[in-house]
C-alpha positions as CSV (number, residue, x, y, z in Angstrom):
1,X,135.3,167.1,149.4
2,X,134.8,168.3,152.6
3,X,133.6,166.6,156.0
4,X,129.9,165.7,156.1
5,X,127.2,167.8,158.2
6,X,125.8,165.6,161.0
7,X,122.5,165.9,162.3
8,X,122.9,164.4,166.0
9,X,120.1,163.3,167.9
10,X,120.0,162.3,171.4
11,X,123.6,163.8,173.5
12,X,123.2,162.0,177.1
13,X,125.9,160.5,179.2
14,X,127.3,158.4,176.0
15,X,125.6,161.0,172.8
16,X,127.6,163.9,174.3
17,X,130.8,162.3,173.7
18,X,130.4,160.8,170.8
19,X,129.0,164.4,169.3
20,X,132.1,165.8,170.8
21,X,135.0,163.6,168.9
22,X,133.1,164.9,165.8
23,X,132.9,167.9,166.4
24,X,136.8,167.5,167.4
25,X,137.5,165.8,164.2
26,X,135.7,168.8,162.1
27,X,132.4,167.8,161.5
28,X,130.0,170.5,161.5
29,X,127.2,169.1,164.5
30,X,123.4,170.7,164.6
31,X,122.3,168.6,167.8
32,X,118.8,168.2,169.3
33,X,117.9,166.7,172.9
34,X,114.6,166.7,174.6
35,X,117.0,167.7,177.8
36,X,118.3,171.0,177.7
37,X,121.1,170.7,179.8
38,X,122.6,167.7,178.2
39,X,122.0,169.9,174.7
40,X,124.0,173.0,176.6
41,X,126.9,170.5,177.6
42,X,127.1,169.3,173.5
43,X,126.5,173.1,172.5
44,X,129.6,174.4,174.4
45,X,131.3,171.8,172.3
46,X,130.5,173.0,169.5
47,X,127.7,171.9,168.5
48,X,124.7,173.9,166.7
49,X,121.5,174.0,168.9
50,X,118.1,172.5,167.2
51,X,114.6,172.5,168.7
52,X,113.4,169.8,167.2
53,X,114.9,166.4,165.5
54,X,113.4,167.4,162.3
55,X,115.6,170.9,161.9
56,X,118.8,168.9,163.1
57,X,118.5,167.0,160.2
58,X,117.3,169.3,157.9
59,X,120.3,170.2,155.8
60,X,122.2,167.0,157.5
61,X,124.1,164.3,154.9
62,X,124.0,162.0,158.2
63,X,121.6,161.9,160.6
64,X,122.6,160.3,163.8
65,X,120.3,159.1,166.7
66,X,121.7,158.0,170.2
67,X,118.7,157.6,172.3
68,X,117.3,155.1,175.0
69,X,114.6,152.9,172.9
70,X,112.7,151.5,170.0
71,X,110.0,154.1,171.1
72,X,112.6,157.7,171.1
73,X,114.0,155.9,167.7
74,X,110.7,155.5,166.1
75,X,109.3,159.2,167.8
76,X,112.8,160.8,166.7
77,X,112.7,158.9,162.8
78,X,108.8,158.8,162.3
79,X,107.1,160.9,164.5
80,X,106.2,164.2,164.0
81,X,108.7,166.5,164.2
82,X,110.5,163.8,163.5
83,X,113.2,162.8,160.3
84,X,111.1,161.7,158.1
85,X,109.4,165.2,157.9
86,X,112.9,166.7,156.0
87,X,113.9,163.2,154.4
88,X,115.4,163.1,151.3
89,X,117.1,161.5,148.5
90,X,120.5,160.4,149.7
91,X,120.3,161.2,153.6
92,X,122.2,159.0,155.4
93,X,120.8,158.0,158.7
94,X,122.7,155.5,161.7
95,X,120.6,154.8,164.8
96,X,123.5,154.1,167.3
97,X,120.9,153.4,170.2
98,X,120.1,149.7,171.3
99,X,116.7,148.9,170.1
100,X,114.6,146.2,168.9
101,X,116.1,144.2,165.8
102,X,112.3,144.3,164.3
103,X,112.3,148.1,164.8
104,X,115.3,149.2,163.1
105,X,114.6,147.0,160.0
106,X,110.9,148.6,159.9
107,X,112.7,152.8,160.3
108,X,114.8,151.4,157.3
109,X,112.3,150.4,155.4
110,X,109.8,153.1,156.0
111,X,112.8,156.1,155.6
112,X,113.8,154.0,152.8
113,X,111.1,154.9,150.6
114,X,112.4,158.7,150.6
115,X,115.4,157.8,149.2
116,X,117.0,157.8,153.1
117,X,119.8,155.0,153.2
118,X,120.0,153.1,156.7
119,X,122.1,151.9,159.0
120,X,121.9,150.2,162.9
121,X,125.3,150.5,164.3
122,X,124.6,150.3,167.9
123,X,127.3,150.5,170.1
124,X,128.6,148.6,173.6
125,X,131.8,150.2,175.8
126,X,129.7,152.4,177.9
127,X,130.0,156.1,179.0
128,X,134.5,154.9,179.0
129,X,134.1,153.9,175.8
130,X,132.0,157.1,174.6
131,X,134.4,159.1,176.4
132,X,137.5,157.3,174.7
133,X,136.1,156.6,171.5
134,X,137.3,152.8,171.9
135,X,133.4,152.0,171.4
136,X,132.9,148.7,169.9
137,X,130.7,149.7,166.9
138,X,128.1,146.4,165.4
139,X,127.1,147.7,162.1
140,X,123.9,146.6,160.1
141,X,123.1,147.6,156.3
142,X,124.5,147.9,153.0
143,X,127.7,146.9,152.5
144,X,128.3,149.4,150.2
145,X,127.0,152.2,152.7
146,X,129.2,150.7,155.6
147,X,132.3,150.9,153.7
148,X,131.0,154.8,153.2
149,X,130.6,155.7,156.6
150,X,133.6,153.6,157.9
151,X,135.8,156.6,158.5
152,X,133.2,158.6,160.6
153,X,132.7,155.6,162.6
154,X,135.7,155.1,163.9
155,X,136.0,158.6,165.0
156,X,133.7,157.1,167.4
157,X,134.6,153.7,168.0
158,X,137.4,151.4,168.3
159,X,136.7,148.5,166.8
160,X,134.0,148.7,164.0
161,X,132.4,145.4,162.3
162,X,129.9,144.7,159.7
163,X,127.1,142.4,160.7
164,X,125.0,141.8,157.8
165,X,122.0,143.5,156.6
166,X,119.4,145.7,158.8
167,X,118.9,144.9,162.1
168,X,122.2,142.6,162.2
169,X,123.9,144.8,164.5
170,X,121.1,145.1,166.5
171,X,121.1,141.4,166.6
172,X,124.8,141.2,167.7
173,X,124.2,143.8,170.4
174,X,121.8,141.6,171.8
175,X,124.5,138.5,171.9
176,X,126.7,141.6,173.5
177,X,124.2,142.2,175.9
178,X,123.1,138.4,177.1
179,X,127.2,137.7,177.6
180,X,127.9,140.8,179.7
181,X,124.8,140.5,181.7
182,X,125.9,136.5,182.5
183,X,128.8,137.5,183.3
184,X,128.0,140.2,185.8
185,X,125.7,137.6,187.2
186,X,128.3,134.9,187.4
187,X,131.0,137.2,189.2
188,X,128.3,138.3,191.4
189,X,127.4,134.8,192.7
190,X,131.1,134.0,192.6
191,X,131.4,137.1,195.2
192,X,128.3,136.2,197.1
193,X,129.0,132.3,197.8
194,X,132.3,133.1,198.8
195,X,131.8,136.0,201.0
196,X,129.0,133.8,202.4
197,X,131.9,131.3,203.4
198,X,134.0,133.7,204.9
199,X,136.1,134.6,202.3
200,X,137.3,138.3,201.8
201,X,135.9,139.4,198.0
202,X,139.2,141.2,197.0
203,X,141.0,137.8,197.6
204,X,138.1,136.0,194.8
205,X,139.0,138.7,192.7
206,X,142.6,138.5,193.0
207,X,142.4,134.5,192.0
208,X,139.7,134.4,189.1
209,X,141.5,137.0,187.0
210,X,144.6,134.8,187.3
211,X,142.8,132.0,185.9
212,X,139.9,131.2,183.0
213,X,137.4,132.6,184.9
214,X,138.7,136.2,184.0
215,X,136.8,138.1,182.5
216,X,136.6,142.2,180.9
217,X,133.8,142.5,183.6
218,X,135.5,141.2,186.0
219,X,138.5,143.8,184.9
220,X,136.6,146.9,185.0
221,X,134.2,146.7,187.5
222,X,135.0,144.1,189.9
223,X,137.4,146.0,192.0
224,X,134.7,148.1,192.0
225,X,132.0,145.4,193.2
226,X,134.3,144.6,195.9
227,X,134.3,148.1,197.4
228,X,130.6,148.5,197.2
229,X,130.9,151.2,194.5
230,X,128.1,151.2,192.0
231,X,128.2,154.7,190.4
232,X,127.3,154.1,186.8
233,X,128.9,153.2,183.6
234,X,125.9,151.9,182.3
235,X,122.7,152.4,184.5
236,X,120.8,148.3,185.4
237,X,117.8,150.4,184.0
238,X,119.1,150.4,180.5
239,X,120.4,146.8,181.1
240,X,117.3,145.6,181.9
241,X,115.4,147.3,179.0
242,X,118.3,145.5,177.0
243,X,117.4,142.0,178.0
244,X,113.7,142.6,177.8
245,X,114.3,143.0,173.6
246,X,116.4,139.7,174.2
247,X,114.1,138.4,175.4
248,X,110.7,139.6,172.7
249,X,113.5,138.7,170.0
250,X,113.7,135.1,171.2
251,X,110.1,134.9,171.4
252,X,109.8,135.9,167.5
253,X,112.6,133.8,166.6
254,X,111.1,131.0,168.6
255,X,114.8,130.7,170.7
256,X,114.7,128.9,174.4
257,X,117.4,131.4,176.3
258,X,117.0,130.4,179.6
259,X,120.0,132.0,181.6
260,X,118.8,135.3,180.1
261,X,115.1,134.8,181.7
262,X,117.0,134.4,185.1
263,X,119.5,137.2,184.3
264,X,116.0,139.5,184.1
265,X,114.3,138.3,186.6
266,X,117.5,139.5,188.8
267,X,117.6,142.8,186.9
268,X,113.9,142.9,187.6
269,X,114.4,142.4,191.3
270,X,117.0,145.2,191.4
271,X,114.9,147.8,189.7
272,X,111.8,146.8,192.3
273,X,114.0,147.9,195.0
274,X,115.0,150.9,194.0
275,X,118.5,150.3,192.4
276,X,117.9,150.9,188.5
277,X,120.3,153.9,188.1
278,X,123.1,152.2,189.6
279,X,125.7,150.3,187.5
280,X,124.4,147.1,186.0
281,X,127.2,145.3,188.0
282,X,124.9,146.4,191.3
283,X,122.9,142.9,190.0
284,X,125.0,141.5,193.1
285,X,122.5,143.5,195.3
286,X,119.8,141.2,194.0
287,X,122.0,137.8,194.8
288,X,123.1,139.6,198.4
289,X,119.3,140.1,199.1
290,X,118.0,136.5,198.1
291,X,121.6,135.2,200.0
292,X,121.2,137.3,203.1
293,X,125.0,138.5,203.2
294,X,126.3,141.7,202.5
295,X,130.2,141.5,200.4
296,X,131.2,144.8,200.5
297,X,130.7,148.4,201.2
């Protein structure tokens, strides 16, 4: 049996990459993105051009979608135009975007009733990761259907875990998302308080990665902090839309998280001033400004 045809909806900075290893690895790709450049860059790939999200899947066995929010997901799955206009009986479709726990389950259960089987397998590593395929992949769905689609994941992804049912790996991107943002936020203060003391960032640095303070944050993108070079991985816009699902998930579920009110409030204060396409580790900006010291750069 051959490769599967992938629909592939939504190839920005971290969709174009990921379309690209499958196409790499054989898969025949039909893409669609409401930007035309980003569909060009997939479509010199490879990849077959669509106009709409409804003719990339048509024909598709998996529909893919890789797109900013619960609103593109349910306009790309429901909408017109949309999947559920070319739905059928064993379609598989895997919304790799961060959304909404309560919004994947309800595009499962809605494309569900065509016979569509569903998956949310949303992904964390940023534009690297994409670019790598070391994406760490948090599956939610069937078992069954996970154990399916296993092989295509990981042409993606790195590391590649089954979280439960729907909306599970939604639900672990969200614990994702709350860790990295604290921890940006700690290593920022970290920076700030020190820098405020007199000391010289790159010497913080140097001693907190020797210690239990380290961090993967602090790996990646704090030599990068220190320098005052913010050029994104993963924008504090998207970040910020990230912890306001945390933060309507806790709300529903009734959940008291309250270093990730403070972590959006900061990301809040960084998009007010102008600062939501820089990296999400530019949150320092936001300590600097309520501090009135400057670390780097």
């Amino acid at each position: 049996m051959g490769k599967q045809k992938i629909g592939f909806i939504g190839v920005g900075i971290m969709g174009s990459h990921m379309a690209g290893h499958l196409i790499d690895t054989g898969y025949a790709v039909t893409a669609f993105d409401i930007n035309a450049a980003a569909l060009d860059t997939v479509a010199a790939k490879g990849a077959t051009r669509a106009e709409s999200s409804a003719e990339a899947a048509a024909g598709a066995d998996v529909v893919i979608t890789m797109v900013p929010d619960s609103p593109h997901v349910e306009a790309a799955a429901l909408g017109a135009g949309g999947i559920i206009e070319v739905a059928r009986e064993g379609m598989v479709y895997i919304d790799m975007s961060t959304i909404a726990p309560a919004t994947s389950i309800r595009v499962a259960e809605e494309l569900g009733k065509l016979g569509v089987r569903c998956l949310d397998a949303p992904v964390s590593g940023g534009e690297a990761g994409a670019m790598k395929a070391t994406l760490s992949i948090m599956v939610g769905g069937p078992a069954d259907l996970f154990e399916e689609m296993l092989p295509l994941l990981k042409v993606m992804g790195k590391t590649v875990t089954h979280c439960g049912e729907a909306g599970a790996g939604q639900t672990v991107k969200a614990c994702n998302q709350i860790q990295v943002a604290l921890n940006l936020v700690g290593m920022a203060e970290s920076f700030v308080l020190g820098a405020k003391a007199g000391v010289d960032p790159q010497i913080i640095l140097r001693v907190l990665s020797g210690g239990y303070a380290q961090t993967r944050v602090m790996d990646v993108r704090g030599p990068k902090v220190v320098k005052g070079e913010f050029e994104p991985g993963f924008k504090s816009r998207f970040h910020y839309k990230d912890l306001g699902i945390i933060m309507e998930t806790a709300k529903n579920l009734k959940v008291s998280l309250p270093a990730s009110a403070l972590a959006t409030q900061l990301f809040s204060s960084l998009l007010a001033n102008g600062c939501g396409d820089l990296d999400h580790s530019a949150v320092i900006k936001a300590i600097e400004m309520l501090s009135n010291v400057q670390t780097a750069g």
